[in-house]
C-alpha positions as CSV (number, residue, x, y, z in Angstrom):
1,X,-15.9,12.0,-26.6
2,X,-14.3,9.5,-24.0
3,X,-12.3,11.9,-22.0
4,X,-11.9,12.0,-18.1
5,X,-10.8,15.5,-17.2
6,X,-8.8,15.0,-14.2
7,X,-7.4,18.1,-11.9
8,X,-4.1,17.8,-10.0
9,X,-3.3,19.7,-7.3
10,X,0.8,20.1,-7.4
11,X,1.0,21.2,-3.6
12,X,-1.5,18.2,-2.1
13,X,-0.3,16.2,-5.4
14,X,-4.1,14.3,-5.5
15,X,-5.3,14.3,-9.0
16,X,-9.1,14.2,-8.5
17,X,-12.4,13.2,-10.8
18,X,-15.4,14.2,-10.4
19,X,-19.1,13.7,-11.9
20,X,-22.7,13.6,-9.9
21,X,-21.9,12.3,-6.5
22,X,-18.5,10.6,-7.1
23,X,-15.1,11.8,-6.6
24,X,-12.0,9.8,-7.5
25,X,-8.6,10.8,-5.8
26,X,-4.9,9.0,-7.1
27,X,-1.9,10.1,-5.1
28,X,0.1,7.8,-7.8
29,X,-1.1,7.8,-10.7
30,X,-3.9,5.8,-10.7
31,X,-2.2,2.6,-9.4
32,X,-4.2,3.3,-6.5
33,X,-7.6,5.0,-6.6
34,X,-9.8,5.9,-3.7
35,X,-13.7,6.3,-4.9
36,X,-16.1,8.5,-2.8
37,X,-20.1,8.1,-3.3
38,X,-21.2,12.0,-1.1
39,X,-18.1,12.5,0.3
40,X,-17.9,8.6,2.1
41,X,-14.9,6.7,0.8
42,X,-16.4,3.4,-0.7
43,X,-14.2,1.6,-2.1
44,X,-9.7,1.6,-3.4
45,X,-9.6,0.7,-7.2
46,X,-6.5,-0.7,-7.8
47,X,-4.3,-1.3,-10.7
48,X,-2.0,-3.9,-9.4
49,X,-4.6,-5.8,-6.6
50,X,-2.3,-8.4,-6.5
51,X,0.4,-6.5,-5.0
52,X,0.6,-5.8,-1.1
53,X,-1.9,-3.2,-0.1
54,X,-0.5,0.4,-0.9
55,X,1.7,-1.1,-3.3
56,X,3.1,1.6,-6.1
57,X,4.7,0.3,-9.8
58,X,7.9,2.6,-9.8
59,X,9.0,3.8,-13.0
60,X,10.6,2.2,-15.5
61,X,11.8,3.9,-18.3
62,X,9.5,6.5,-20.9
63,X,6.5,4.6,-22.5
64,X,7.4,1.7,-20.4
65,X,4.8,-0.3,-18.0
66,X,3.4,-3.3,-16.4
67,X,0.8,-4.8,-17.9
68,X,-2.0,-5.9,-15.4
69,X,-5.2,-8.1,-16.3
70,X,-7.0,-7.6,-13.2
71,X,-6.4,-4.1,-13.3
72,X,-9.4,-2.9,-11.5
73,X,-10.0,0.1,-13.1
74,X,-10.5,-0.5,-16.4
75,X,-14.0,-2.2,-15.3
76,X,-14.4,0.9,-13.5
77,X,-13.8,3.0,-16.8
78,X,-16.0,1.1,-18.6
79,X,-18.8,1.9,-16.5
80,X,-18.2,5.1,-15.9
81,X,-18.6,5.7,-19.9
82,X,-21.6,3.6,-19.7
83,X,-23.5,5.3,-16.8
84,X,-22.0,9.3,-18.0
85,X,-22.3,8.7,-21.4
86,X,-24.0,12.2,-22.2
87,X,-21.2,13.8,-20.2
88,X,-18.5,11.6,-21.1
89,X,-19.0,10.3,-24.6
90,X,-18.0,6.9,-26.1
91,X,-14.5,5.2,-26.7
92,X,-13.5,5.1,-30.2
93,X,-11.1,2.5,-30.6
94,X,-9.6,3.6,-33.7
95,X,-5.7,2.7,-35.3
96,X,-5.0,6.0,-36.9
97,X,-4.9,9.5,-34.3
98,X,-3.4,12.7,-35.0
99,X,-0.1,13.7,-33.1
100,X,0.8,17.5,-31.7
101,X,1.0,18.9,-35.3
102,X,-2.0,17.6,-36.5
103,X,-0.9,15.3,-38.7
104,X,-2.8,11.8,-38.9
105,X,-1.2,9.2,-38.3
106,X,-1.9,5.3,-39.1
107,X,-0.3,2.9,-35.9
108,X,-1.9,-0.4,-36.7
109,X,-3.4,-0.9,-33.2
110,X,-5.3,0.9,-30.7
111,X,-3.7,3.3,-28.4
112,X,-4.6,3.6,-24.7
113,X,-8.1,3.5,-24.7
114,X,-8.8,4.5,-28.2
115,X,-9.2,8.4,-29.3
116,X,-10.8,11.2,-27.4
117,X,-13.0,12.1,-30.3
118,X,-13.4,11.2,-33.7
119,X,-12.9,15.0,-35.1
120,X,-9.4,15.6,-32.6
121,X,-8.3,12.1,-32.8
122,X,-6.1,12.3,-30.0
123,X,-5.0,9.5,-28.0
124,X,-6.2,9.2,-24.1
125,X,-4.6,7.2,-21.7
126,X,-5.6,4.5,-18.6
127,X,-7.0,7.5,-16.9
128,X,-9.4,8.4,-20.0
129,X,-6.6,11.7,-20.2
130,X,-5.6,13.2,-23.5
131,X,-2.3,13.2,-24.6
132,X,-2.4,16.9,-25.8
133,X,-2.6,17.1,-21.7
134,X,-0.6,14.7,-20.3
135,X,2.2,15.5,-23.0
136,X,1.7,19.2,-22.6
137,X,1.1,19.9,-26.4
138,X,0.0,23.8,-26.1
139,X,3.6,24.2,-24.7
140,X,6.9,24.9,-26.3
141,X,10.1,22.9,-25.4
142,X,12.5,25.6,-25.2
143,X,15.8,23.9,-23.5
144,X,17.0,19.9,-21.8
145,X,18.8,18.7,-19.5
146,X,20.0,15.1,-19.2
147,X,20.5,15.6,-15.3
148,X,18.1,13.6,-13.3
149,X,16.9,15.0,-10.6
150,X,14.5,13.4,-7.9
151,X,11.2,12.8,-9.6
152,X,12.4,13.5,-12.3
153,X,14.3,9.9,-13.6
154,X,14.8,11.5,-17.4
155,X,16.2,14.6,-17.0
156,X,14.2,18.4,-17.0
157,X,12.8,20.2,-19.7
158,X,12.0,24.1,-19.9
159,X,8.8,24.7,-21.6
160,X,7.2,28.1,-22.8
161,X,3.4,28.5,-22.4
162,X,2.7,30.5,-25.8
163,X,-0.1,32.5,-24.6
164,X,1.4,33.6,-21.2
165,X,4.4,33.8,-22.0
166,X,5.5,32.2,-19.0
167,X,8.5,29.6,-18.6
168,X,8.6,26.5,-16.6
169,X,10.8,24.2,-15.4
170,X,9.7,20.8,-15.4
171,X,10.0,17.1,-15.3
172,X,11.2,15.7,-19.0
173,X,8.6,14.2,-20.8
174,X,6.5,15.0,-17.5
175,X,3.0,16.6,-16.7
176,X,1.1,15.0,-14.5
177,X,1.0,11.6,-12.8
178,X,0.0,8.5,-14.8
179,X,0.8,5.0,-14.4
180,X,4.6,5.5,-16.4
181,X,5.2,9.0,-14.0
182,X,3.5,7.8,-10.8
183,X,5.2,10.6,-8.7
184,X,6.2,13.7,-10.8
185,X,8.9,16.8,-10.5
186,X,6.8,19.6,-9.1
187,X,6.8,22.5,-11.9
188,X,9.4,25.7,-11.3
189,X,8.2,28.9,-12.7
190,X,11.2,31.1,-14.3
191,X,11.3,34.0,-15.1
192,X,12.9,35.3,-18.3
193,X,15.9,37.1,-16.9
194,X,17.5,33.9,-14.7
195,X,16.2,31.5,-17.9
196,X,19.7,31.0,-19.3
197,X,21.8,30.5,-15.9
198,X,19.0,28.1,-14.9
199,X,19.6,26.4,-17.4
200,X,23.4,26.4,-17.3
201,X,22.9,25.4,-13.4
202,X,21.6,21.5,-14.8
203,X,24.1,21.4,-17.4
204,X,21.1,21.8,-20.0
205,X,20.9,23.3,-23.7
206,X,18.7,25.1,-25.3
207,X,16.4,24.0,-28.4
208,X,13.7,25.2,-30.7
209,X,13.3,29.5,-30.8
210,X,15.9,29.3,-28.2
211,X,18.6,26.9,-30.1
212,X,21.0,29.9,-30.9
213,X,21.9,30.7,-27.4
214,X,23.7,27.4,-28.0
215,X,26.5,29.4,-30.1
């Protein structure tokens, strides 16, 4: 299993990483990556290290990205699975990966960095995240907006965590920074009684369970 599991703190917004004496901390993503060996920063891995120092890839549309061959870490990935490979597994760079409903699915080329396992056969990302949580697959998309809002380029989505019940209102197609979202719109809890003016306040619509308050 080649999987990373990142945390992300949504009031600091640092998305951290961390196994034996190493911590990694993004503020953007990933584009720009500050290793620390016990607690001494050591080293910025960069994505873009030809850019000016600091330099951050804005977005540029969903699924859309700059390529970068001296991206610095995917060497740092790489070794990472190499050195933690009891803890974090092996990359299985496999065409065919199974999307939210479970259904397997042949795409002809690898994905990311190949699939998180060979049993779940989810896709993971430049971070080594999978896409069941960067896409936010154990949540329901209950109502859209079109209306961008700062940090949030696409529009806003309202999302139902099954299990808690809770709703949320959050960037569209958002959940935590990656090199597409390098800055992200900070989630809004809801609670059920304002749902449907909050919704009305963006100019959204409702879908899924929630489709017939449309009428």
């Amino acid at each position: 299993m080649a999987q990373l599991n990142w945390r992300y703190d949504f009031e600091s917004e640092v998305m951290s990483f961390e196994i034996d004496n190493l911590r990694y901390e993004t503020t953007d993503g990933g584009q720009n990556i500050l290793k620390y060996q016990d607690n001494v920063l050591i080293k910025t891995i960069r994505q873009f290290p030809d850019e000016p120092e600091g330099y951050v890839e804005p977005f540029k549309g969903p699924g859309q990205f700059r390529e970068c061959p001296n991206d610095e870490w995917r060497p740092e990935l790489n070794w990472l699975v190499e050195t933690y490979s009891d803890q974090l597994g092996e990359f299985h760079r496999v065409t065919a990966y199974k999307d939210k409903d479970g259904n397997l699915i042949e795409h002809d080329r690898v994905l990311g960095y190949g699939a998180n396992n060979l049993q779940d056969l989810i896709p993971i990302n430049r971070l080594g995240q999978p896409a069941s949580i960067q896409e936010r697959w154990q949540y329901t998309v209950i109502a859209e907006s079109e209306q961008s809002q700062p940090k949030a380029p696409e529009g806003l989505e309202w999302v139902l965590d099954p299990d808690t019940q809770q709703i949320q209102r959050i960037g569209k197609l958002q959940c935590w920074p990656c090199h597409v979202f390098p800055e992200i719109y900070k989630p809004v809890d809801i609670s059920h009684m304002d749902f449907i003016n909050d919704v009305k306040q963006f100019g959204g619509w409702f879908v899924g369970p929630y489709e017939y308050l449309n009428k």
